[in-house]
N, C-alpha and C positions, 0 to 999 in steps of 0.2 A: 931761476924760473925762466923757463922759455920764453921768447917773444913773441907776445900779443899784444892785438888789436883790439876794441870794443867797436861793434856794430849795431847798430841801433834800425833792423825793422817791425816796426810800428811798437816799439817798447817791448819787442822780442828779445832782450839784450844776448849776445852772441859773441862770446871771446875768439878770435879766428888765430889760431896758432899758426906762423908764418914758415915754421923751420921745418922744409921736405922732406928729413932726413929720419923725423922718429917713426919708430918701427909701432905697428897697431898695439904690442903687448904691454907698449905703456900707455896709452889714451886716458887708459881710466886713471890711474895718478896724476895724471898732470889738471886731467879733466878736475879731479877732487882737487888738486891745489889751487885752482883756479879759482873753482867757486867759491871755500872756504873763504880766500886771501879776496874776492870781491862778491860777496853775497846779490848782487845785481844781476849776477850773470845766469843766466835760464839755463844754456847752453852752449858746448866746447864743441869748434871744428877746427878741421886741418887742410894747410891748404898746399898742395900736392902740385908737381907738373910730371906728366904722360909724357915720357916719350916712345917712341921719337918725333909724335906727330906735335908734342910741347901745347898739346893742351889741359887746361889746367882743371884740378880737379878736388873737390869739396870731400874731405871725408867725417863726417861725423864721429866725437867719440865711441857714441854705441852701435855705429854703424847703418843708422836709420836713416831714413829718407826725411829731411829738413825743409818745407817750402820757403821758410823766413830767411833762411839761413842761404839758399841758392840763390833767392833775386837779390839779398846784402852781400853777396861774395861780387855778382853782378855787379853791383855800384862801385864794388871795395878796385876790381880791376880797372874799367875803365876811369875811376877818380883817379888812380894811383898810374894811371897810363901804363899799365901791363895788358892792355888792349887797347887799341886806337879806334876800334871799328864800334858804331852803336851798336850791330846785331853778330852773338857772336853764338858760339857753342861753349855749356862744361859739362864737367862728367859729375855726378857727384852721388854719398853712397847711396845704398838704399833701391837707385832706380837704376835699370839694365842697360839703359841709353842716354845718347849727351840730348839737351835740354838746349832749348832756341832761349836764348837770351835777346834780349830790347832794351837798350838804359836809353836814359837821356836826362839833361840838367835844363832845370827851370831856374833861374839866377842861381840862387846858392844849393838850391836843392838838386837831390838824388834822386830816382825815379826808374823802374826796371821792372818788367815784365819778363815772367817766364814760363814755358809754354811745353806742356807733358802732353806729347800724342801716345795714346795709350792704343787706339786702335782694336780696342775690347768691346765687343756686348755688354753695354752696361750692369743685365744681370749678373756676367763672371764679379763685378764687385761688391756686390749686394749679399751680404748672410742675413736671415730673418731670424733672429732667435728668443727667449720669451727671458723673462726678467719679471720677478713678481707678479707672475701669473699674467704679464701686460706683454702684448706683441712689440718690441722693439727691433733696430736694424745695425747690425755692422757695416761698415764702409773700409774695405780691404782694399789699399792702394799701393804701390809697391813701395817697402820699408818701413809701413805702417799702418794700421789699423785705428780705427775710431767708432766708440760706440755710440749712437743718438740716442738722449732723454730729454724728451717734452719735460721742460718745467712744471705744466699745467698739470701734470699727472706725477713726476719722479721729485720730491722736494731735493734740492741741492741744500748740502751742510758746509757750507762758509767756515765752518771753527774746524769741522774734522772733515775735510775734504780729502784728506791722504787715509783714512782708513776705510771712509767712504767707496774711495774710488779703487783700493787695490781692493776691499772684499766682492765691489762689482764683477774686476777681470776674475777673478779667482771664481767667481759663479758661473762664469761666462765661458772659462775653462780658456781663457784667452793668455793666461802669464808664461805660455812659450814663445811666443811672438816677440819678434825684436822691439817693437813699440808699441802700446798701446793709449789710445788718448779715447779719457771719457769726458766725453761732450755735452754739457746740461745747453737747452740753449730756448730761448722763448722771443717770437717773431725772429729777427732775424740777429740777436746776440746772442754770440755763443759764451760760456765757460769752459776752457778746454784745461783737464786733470792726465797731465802728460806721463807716462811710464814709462823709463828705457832698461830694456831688462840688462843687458849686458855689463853697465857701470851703473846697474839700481838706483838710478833718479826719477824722483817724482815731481810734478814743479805746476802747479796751478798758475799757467803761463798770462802773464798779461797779454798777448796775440798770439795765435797759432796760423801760420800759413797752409802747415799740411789736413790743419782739422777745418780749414775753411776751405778747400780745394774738396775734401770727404763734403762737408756742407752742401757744397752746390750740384755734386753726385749725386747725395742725397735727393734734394729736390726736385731735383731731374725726376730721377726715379719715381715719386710721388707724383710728377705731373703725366709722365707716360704717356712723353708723345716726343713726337721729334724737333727739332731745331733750333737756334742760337740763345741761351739763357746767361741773361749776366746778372749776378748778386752781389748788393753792400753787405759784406760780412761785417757787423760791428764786433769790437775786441772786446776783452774784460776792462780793459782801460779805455773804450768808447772810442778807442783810431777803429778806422773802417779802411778793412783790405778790399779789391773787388777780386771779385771771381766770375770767370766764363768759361760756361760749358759748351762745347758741340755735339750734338747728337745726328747722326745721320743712320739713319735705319738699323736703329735700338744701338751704334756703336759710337762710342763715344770716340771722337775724331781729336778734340783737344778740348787739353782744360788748365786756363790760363789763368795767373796769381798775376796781382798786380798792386803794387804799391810804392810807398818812400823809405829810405833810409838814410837816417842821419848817424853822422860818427860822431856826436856826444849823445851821453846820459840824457 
């Protein structure tokens, strides 16, 4: 078995494979070994260095863009002093550009913000499309997609939440996309039903960073006006990530994930 680590943001559990060396066409085996041999683990990344500028770089098994997984890689460097600096840059998959990192330690704790300038007209992320006759919205961010369902109106199925949620993407016409996450979510908790097509996992996550990063798009979008909005995304497990958006004339300028990560279970 290769060497990993377990990262722990907000009960996002995150095995982070440490050895540069393997080639993308094995991810999905190791990724499947992993999980099997520690059923805790949501999700498998790889941790990579760029040269020759040796910055270091996050790649997901199925190649998606991971928000929990970016600010834990975060913590994982500067704990581990393979970064000295609180703010730094990674690259990591999924999105086209390196990500402003910000960690810092409150006595024993971890703590890391990271920070996606997207630099887009919020409508380029916004698809409106209809679902049991009910107007709903995708949230297209780069390396993944997220569908929103009001609870009030979409009942969420706790027992079959994986059949649930693959015949939603499959109606939505959404299962060529590298990832897709269906979002039940009422006030401000979400239920995030994760799909990564490439290594076909499904994982009714206890926190999702990238479906709360979609969330506060979302809302934006909803409020349709411009300027600084920040949201307590509560998890399925009740940790609250926060999220902040920018908006300056309809473009979203940044949109910041922020939370803790601990290196136990």
């Amino acid at each position: 078995m290769d060497r990993y680590i377990l990262l722990n943001p907000s009960g996002n559990i995150t095995a982070l494979v440490k050895n540069i060396r393997i080639p993308k066409e094995q991810y999905k085996e190791i990724s499947d070994r992993i999980m099997k041999s520690n059923p805790a683990v949501e999700q498998v990344g790889f941790l990579k260095i760029l040269k020759p500028e040796y910055k270091f770089r996050l790649e997901m098994a199925g190649g998606e863009f991971c928000g929990n997984a970016s600010r834990a890689v975060a913590c994982y460097l500067y704990k581990e002093k393979l970064i000295t600096k609180k703010r730094f840059q990674i690259s990591v998959s999924g999105y086209p550009d390196l990500i402003d990192c910000y960690v810092y330690k409150k006595g024993e704790h971890y703590f890391s913000e990271v920070d996606l300038k997207f630099l887009k007209p919020i409508n380029n992320f916004i698809e409106n499309k209809t679902l049991n006759n009910q107007k709903i919205s995708v949230v297209h961010i780069p390396g993944i997609s997220h569908i929103f369902l009001d609870m009030n109106i979409f009942k969420f199925d706790k027992e079959n939440y994986s059949i649930q949620a693959r015949s939603i993407i499959k109606k939505l016409n959404l299962l060529n996309l590298p990832a897709v996450g269906v979002i039940w979510f009422e006030d401000r908790q979400i239920h995030p039903v994760v799909y990564v097509k490439d290594i076909d996992t499904l994982f009714y996550e206890n926190s999702c960073g990238s479906g709360s990063i979609a969330y506060g798009i979302y809302q934006v979008y909803l409020n349709n006006q411009d300027g600084l909005f920040s949201y307590d995304v509560i998890q399925k497990n009740r940790e609250v990530i926060k999220v902040t958006i920018e908006l300056k004339d309809k473009i979203i300028t940044h949109a910041k994930l922020y939370g803790e990560t601990k290196f136990s279970l």
